[in-house]
N, C-alpha and C positions, 0 to 999 in steps of 0.2 A: 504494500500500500504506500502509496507518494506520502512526502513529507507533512503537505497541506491538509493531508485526512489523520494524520497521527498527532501531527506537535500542537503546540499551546495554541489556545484562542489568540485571534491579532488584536490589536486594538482598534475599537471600535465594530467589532462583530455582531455585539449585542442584538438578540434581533428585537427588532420593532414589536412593538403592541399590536398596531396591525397584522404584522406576519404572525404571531402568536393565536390572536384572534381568526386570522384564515387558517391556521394550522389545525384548530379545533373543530374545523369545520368538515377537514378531510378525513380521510380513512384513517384509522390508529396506527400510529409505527411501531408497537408492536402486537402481536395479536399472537392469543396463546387457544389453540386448538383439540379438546380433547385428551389433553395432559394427564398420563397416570404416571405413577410410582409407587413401586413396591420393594419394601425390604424383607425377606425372606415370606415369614406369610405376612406381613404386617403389608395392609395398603393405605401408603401415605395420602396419595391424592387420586382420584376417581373421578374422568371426564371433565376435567376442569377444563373450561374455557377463561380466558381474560382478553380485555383491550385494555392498553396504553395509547390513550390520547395523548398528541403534542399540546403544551397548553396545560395541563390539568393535572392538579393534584389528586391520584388514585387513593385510597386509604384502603388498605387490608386489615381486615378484622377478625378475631375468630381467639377463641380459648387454647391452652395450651395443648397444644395434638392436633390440631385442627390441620396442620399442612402448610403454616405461612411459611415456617424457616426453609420447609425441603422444597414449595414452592419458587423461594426468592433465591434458593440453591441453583435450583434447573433453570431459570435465567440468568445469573451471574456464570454457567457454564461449569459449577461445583458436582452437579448433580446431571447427569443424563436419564432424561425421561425415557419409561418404557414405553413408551406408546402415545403417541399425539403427536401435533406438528407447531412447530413455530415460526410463526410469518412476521418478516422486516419485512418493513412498507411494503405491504403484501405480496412478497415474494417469502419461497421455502428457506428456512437453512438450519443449519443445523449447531448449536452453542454448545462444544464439545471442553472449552477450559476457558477458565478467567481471562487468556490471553485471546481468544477468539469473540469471546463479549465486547473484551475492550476497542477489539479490531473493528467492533459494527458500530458502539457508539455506547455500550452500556458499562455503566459503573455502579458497587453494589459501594455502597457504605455501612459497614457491617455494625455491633454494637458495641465490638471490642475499638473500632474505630483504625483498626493495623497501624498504628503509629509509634514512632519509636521513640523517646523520652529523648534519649540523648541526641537525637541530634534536631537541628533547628526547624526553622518553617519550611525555607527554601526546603531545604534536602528533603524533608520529608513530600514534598507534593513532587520532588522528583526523583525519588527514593525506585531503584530500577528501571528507571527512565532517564538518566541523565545527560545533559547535552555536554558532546567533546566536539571542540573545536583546535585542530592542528594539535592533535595528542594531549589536552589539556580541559579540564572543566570549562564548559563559560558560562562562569558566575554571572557574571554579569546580564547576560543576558537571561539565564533563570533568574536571579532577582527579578528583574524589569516585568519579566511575566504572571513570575508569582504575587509580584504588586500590584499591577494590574487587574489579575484575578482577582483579587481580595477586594481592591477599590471596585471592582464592577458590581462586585456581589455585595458591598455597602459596608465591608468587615473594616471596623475602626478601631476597633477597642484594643488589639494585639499594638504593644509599644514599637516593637520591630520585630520584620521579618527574619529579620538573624536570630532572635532570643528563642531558647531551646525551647522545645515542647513540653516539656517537665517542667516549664513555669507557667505553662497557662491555664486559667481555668478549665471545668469541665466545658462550660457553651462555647469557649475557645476554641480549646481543641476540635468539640463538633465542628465550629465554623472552618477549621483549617480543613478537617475531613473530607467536609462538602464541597471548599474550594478545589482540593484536590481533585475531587473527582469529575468537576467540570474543567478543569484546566485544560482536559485535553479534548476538548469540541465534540464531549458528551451529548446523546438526545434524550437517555434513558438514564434517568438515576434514582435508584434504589435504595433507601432509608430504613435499617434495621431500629425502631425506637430509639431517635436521634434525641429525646430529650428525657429518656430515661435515668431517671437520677441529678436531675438539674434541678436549682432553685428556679422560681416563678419567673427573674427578671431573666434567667440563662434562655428558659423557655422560652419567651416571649422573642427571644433574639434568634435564638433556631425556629423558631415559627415563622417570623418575618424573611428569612434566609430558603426557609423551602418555597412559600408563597413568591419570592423572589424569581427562583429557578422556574415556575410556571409561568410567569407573567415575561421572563425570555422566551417560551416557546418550548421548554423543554418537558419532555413527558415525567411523571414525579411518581414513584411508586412508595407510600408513605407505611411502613409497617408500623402497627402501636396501640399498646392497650388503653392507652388515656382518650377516653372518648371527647373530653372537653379540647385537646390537640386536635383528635380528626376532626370535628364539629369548626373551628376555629380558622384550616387553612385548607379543607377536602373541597372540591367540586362532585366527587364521586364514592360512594363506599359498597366495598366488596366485600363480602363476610361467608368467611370459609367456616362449615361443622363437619366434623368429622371427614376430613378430607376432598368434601366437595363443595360448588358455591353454594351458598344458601341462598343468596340475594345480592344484586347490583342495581343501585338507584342513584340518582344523584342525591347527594346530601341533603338539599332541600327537601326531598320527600321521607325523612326520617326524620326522628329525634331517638334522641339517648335511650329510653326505655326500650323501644322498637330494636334497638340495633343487640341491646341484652338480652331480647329474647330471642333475635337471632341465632345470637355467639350461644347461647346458652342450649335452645332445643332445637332448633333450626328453623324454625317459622314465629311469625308474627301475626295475632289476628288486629295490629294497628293500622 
């Protein structure tokens, strides 16, 4: 794949409001067909269908078992499905490893966050990705980008991009996570409980950062038990029991109660 489809966003990439808004309006980029998975007799997921709109924050919901982790596995390329298909902008392919996700445009952000304490911002959003230039790092030019990234996505609060990742808060670090994961002209990005274990203001600022990422254009796939979080930045909520969807609505047509009876028996008579 050419340079222009792998390396950092340029400046000024940002897409438009407009394009984000026509983007919603097209077919999903990505679309998950018929999805199963099984571990020895355990069957994780059962005919699962999904869309990922461009534009739009997705919320996955569901009780512990339900299939979100092994679900957001078999798109990050962790997990290969037994049986279903998955369609990029509706075409076939097949997501066979982390490096093949990233090659189409998806980035998972998991809950551990993969980030590595000791070393800085920089390194870590180019942490096995690093640009050499004539047998040499260029810093320089990863700064420039990683700052940019951060300025696009509104991230202020980090004093410098040089200071280690073992000094930043918990919403910090999310927001480096998140940066990372679009730095590299991501469409599809994938949110394990991004604000798990955050104070209210930490929240409030990874809330604002995902709502962000939709209002570029990019497809948001939001995993997270905190229904007041989906409620907050969803356009859509999908709720997995017992390994298949229970229900896909746009969030306006639920509330909280509704969506617990969901996750909980699988139907709702609200």
């Amino acid at each position: 794949m050419d340079e222009d489809a792998t390396g950092p966003v340029a400046e000024g990439s940002t897409v438009t409001a407009d394009a984000a808004r026509a983007a919603i309006e097209s077919q999903p980029l990505l679309q998950l067909r018929g999805i199963e998975k099984h571990f020895g007799a355990v069957q994780a997921l059962v005919d699962v269908d999904l869309d990922l709109p461009a534009g739009q924050v997705t919320a996955l919901a569901g009780d512990n078992g339900a299939g979100k982790s092994v679900l957001i596995k078999c798109i990050a390329g962790i997990h290969t499905p037994d049986a279903g298909q998955i369609l990029w902008d509706g075409r076939p392919v097949h997501i066979r490893t982390p490096r093949e996700a990233s090659a189409l445009g998806i980035e998972t952000v998991h809950q551990d966050l993969a980030l590595c304490d000791n070393l800085d911002i920089v390194q870590n959003m180019f942490l096995g990705r690093e640009e050499v230039h004539r047998l040499a790092l260029a810093e320089e030019h990863m700064e420039r980008a990683a700052g940019e990234t951060l300025s696009t996505l509104a991230v202020t609060t980090v004093r410098s991009i040089r200071q280690p990742v073992a000094s930043l808060s918990g919403g910090q670090r999310q927001s480096v996570a998140i940066a990372k994961a679009v730095l590299w002209n991501s469409k599809v990005v994938v949110m394990d409980e991004p604000t798990a274990a955050l104070g209210v203001a930490q929240t409030t600022m990874v809330l604002e950062l995902v709502r962000k990422l939709a209002d570029r254009g990019l497809a948001v796939l939001l995993v997270s038990h905190n229904l007041n979080d989906v409620f907050e930045v969803a356009d859509r909520i999908v709720v997995l029991y017992l390994g298949q969807v229970a229900a896909v609505r746009p969030a306006s047509e639920l509330d909280r109660q509704s969506v617990v009876d969901l996750v909980t028996t699988g139907r709702t008579a609200r």
